[in-house]
PAZA-853049 format. One line per field, with one value per residue (C-alpha): residue number from 1; z, x, y. Coordinates in Angstrom, 3 decimals. Example, Ala and Ser with C-alpha at 12.3 -4.5 7.8 and 13.67 -1.06 7.14 Angstrom:
seq = (1/2) $
up = (7.800/7.140) $
east = (12.300/13.670) $
north = (-4.500/-1.060) $
***
This chain:
seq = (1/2/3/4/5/6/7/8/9/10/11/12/13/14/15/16/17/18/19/20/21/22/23/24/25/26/27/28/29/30/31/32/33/34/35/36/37/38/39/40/41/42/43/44/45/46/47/48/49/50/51/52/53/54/55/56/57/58/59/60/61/62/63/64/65/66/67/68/69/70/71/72/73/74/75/76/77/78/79/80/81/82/83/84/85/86/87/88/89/90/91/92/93/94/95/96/97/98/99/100/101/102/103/104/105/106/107/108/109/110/111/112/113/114/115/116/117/118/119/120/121/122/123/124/125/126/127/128/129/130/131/132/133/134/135/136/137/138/139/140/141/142/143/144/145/146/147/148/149/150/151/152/153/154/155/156/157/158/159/160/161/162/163/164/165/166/167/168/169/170/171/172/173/174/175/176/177/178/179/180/181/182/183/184/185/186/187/188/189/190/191/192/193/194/195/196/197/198/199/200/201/202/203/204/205/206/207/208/209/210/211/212/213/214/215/216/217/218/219/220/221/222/223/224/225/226/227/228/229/230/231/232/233/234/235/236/237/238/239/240/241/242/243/244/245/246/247/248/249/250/251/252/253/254/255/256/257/258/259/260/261/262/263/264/265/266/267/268/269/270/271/272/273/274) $
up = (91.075/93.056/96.886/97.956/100.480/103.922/107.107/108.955/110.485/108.400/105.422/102.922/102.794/99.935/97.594/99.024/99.914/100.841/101.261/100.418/102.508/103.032/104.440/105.816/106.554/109.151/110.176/114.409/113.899/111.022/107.966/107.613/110.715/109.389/106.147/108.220/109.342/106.745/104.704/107.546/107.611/103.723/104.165/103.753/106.320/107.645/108.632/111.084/110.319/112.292/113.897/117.143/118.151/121.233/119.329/115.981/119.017/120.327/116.734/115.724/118.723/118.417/114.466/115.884/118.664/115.646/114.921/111.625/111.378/112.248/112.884/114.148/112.943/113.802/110.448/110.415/106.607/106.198/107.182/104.321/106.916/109.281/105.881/104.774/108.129/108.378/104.885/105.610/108.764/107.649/104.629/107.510/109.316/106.783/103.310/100.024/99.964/97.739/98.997/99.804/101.153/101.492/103.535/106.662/106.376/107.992/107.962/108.817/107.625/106.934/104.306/102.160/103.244/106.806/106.647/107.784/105.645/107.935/108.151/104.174/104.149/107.195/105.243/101.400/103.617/105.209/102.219/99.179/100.292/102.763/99.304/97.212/100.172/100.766/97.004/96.164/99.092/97.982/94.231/94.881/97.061/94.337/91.473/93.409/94.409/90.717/91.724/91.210/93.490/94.474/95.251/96.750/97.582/99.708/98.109/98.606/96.605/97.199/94.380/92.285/92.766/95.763/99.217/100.918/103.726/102.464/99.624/100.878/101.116/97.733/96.487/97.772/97.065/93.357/93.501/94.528/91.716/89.556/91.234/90.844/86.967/86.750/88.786/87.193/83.764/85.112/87.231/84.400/82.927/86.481/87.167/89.739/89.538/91.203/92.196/94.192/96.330/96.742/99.652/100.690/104.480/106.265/110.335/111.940/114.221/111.390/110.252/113.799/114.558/111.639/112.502/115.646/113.791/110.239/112.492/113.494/110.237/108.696/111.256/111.225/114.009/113.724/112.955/109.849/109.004/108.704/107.199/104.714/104.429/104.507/103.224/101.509/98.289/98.797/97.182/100.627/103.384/105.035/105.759/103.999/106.377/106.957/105.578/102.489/101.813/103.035/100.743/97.862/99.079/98.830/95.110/94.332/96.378/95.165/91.111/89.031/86.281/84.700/83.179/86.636/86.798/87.067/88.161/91.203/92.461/93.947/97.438/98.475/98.343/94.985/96.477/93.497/90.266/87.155) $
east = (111.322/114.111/113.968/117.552/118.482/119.334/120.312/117.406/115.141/116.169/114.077/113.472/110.661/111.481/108.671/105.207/101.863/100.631/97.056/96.431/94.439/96.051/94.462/97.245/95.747/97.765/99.175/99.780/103.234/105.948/106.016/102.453/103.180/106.384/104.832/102.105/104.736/106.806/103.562/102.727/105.891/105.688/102.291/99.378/96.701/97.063/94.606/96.334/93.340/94.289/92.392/93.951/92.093/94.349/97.939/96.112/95.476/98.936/100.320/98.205/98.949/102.589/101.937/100.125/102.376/104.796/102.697/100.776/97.452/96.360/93.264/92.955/90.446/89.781/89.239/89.205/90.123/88.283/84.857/83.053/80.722/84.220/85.987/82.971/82.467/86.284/86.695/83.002/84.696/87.653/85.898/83.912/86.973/89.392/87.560/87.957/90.833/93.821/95.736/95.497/98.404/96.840/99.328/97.169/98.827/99.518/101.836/101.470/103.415/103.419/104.247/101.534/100.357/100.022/98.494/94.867/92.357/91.367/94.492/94.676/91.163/92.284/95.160/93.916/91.031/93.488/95.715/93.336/90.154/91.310/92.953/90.033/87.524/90.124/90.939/87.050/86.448/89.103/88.073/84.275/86.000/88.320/85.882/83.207/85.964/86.822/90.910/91.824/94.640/96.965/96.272/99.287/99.767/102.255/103.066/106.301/109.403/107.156/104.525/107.364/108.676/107.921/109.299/108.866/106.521/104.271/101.804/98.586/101.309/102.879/99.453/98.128/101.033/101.084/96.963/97.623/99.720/96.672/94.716/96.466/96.772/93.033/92.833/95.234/93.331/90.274/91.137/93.017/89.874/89.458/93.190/93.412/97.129/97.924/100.909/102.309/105.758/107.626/109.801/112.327/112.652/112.043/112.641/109.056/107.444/105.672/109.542/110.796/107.585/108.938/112.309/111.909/108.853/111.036/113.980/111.682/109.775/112.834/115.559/117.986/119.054/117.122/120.524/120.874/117.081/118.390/121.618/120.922/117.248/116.145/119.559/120.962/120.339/120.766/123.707/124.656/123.433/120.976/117.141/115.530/114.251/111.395/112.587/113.399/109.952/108.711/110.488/109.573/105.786/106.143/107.535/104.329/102.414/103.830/103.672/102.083/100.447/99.201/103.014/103.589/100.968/100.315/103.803/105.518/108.708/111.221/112.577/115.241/118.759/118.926/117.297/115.219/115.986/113.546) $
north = (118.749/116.341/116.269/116.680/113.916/115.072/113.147/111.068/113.072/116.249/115.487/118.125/120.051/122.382/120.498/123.150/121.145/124.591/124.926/121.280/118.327/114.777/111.712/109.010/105.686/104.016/107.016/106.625/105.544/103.594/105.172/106.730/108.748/109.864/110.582/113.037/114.663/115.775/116.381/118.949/120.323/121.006/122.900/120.485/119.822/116.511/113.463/111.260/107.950/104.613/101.746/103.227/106.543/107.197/106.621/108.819/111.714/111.683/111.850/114.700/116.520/116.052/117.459/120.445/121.132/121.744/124.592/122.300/121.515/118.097/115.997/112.209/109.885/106.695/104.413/100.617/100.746/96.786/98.818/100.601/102.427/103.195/104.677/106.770/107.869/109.004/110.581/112.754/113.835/114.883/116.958/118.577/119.554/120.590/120.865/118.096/116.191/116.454/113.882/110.294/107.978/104.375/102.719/100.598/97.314/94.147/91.116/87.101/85.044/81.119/78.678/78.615/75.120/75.904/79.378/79.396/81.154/83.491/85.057/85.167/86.745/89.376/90.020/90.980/92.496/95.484/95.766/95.455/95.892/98.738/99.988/100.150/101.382/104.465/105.224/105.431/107.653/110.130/109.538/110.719/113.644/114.557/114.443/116.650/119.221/120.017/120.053/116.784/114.959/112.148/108.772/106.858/103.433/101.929/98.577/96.955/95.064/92.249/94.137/93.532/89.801/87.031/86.000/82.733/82.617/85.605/84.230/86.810/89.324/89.413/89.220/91.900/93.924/93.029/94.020/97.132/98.376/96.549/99.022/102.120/101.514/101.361/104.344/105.994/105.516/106.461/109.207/111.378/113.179/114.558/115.321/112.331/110.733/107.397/105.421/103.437/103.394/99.976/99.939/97.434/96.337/99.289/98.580/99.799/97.912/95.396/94.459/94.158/91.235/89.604/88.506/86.250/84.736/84.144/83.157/80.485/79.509/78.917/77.313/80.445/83.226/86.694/87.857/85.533/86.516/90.338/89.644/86.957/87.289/90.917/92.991/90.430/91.919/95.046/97.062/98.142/96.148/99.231/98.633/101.738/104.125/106.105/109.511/107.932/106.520/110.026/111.468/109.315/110.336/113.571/113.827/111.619/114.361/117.325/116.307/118.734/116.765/113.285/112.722/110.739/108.263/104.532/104.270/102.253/103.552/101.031/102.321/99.552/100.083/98.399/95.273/94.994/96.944/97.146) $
***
């Protein structure tokens, strides 16, 4: 059950989601597009859901060009009546789910005594909230269906230990793998498995905003922000990429029973190691 590691953009699809349904929240582009994709390519029928209809389209298109089946949904994940609407949709369309990858997210960052409450509040509201509105949906889906499923998170090194600058941010993250315990615990009579992936910097377009704005936070050039702030504790000096968070998403997906469950798995290049 190991995914062999192949070159960017040549991940392996030798783990089968044939015949299966996956949701992706945040899914027009970054790493829950990428994750659509390779989920597609190993069988399942995919839900591209994002805030941004047009960009979800074009990324379900490109899916079914590729000769998978794909469907685009627009799902503001902060919106109980938005994620009801999207999950009811999607059953419509493609049958139950099997599959959920909860991975909408956001990033602000601030010193803590500067940062406005709003933004804390818009920020717990995508990543928690948007957690717990998703993973219910797909719970009630999962329970009625009889076949049970996967509930993924996408949390982050910072579920594991703190950065300056990022206080709603690491505590969402750390709420998340709260969440997928509970889940996990409750979800096991049904044959529901939860977890949560914890990547390291990976550059998509949320990573590349940061730099100019911790470059000026903190006094230092965006070059010193990558090099002494993002990969400086990795083993190798290499932002994780896409593909390998894919990857990591589709061993999660692809697991056959509850002996993988209420776990987080660190994707970082060793930045942090348990």
């Amino acid at each position: 059950m190991i995914a062999t590691a192949e070159p960017a953009g040549r991940a392996s699809t030798r783990l089968s989601l044939e015949g299966r349904n996956a949701l992706v929240t945040g899914a027009a582009s970054g790493l829950g597009r990428r994750i659509a994709e390779l989920y597609a390519q190993a069988g399942a029928s995919v839900v591209i859901a994002d805030l941004r209809l047009e960009d979800a389209r074009a990324a379900a298109e490109a899916i079914g060009a590729a000769g998978h089946k794909a469907l685009a949904v627009q799902m503001d994940v902060t919106d109980e009546q938005s994620v009801e609407a999207g999950f009811e949709l999607a059953k419509a369309q493609l049958g139950a789910l099997d599959i959920l990858v909860s991975n909408a997210g956001i990033q602000i960052v601030a010193p803590i005594h500067e940062f406005r409450f709003a933004d804390w509040k818009k920020l717990l509201a995508v990543h928690l909230d948007g957690g717990f509105l998703t993973a219910r949906a797909a719970v009630r889906q999962m329970i009625a269906s009889r076949r049970g499923g996967t509930i993924i998170f996408m949390g982050s090194v910072h579920s594991k230990e703190a950065s300056r600058l990022k206080s709603p941010y690491v505590a969402a993250k750390h709420g998340l793998e709260g969440l997928a315990k509970v889940i996990a615990k409750e979800g096991a009579p049904y044959g529901i498995r939860s977890n949560v992936i914890c990547p390291g910097f990976v550059r998509t377009p949320l990573v590349e905003k940061q730099i100019p704005e911790q470059a000026h936070e903190l006094g230092i050039t965006e070059d010193e922000v990558i090099r002494n702030v993002m990969l400086k504790d990795t083993v190798d000096g290499q932002f994780t990429t896409v593909d390998d968070v894919a990857q990591a998403a589709l061993v999660f997906a692809t697991w056959p029973s509850n002996a993988l469950t209420g776990q987080s798995l660190v994707v970082s290049h060793g930045w942090f190691m348990q």
